[in-house]
N, C-alpha and C positions, 0 to 999 in steps of 0.2 A: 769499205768493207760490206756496209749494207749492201749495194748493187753487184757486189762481187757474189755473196750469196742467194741474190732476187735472180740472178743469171741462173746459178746451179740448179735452183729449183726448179725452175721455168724450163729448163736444157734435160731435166731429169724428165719431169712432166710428160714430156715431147719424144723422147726414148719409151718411154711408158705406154703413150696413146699408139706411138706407131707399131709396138710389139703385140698391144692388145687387141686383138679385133671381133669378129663376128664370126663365132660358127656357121651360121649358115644364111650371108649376107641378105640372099635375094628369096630367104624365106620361102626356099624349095619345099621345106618339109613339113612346114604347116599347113599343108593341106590334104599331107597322105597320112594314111594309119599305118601303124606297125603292118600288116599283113601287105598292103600297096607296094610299102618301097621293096620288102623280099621279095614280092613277087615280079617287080621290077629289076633287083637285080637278078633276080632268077632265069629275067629273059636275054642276058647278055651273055657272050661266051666263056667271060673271064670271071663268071662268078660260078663255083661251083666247090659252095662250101655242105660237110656232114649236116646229118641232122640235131646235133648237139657238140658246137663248135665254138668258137671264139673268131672271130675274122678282126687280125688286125691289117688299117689301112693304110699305106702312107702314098707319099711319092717323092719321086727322085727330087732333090736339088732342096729340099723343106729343110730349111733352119731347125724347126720343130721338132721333128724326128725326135732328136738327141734327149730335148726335154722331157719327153713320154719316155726314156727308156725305163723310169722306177716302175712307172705304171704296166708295161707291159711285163716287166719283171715277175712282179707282184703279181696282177692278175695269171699271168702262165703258172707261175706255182699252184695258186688255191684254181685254177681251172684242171690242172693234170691231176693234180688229187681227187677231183671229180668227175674223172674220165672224160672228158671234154679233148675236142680234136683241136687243135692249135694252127690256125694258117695266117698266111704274112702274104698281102695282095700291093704289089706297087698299081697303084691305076695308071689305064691307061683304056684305048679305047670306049667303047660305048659307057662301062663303068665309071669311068670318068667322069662322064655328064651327071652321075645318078648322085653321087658322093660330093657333099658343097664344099669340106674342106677334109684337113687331113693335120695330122695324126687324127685316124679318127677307130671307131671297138664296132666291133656290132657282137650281141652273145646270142647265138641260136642254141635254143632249147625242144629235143622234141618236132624239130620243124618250125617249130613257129620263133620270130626275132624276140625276144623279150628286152635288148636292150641293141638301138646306135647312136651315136651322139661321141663326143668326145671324152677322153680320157676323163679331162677336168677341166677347171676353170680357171683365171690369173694371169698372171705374167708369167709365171712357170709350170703352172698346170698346177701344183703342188700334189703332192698324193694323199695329202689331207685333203682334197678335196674333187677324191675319184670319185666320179657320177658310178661306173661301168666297176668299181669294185665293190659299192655300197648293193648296187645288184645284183653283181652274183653272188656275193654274202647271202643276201633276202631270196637266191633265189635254191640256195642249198638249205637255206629254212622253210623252202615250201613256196615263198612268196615269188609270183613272177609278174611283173609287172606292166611287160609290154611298152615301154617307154623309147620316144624319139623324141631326143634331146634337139632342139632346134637354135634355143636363147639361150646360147653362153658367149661370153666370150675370153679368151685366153689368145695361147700362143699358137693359131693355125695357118695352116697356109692354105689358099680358094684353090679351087680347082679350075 
């Protein structure tokens, strides 16, 4: 009985670490500032988001997807309330390189990024624990924060 249940744990463990990973493994974005990476995707052809928008990101064939859908729920609500422009980018091309995983938010405000990084964090992202909706809360309160979320990790897929 004992090793019946040392199996399950150890088999659960193992489903847990493989679901969990790295937002942004090879530490692409620790070195850019908020202003660097817009201006990066700025220079690709498939980015060509408003000046006060929500960019959500994904790509084809991501498990993940499904998990962010509360999140992007939730955020499109209190974002159209706040007249925010709403766009949905599958990467591909050069964008692709720029973006380390995916399900991933970016919120532009004014031109400038104030929030990219991932939905959340966990093995389900849970929506208690939205990075990208505690921001635009803070940021319909005045607060913007300018944040690229690099160290999380949850449920993403690399690009």
């Amino acid at each position: 009985m004992i090793s019946w249940v040392l199996i399950t744990i150890i088999s659960f463990a193992y489903l847990i670490n493989q679901r969990v990973v790295e937002f942004d493994p090879n530490r692409s974005l620790l070195a850019l500032s908020h202003q660097e990476v817009l201006a990066n995707w700025q220079k690709t052809p498939e980015f060509n988001a408003s000046e006060r928008a929500i960019v959500h990101f994904k790509q084809e064939g991501c498990h993940c997807n499904t998990v962010s859908e509360r999140h992007i729920n939730a955020i499109n609500k209190q974002a159209l309330s706040d007249n925010f422009a709403i766009e949905q980018l599958t990467l591909k091309g050069q964008l692709q390189a720029l973006v380390p995983s995916t399900p991933a938010v970016a919120i532009i405000d004014k031109g400038q990024l104030v929030y990219f990084g991932p939905y959340g964090e966990g093995i389900a992202c849970s929506q208690t624990n939205g990075f990208a909706q505690t921001v635009l809360s803070n940021l319909q309160k005045g607060y913007a924060a300018n944040l690229v979320v690099s160290d999380a990790r949850g449920c993403y897929c690399h690009t």
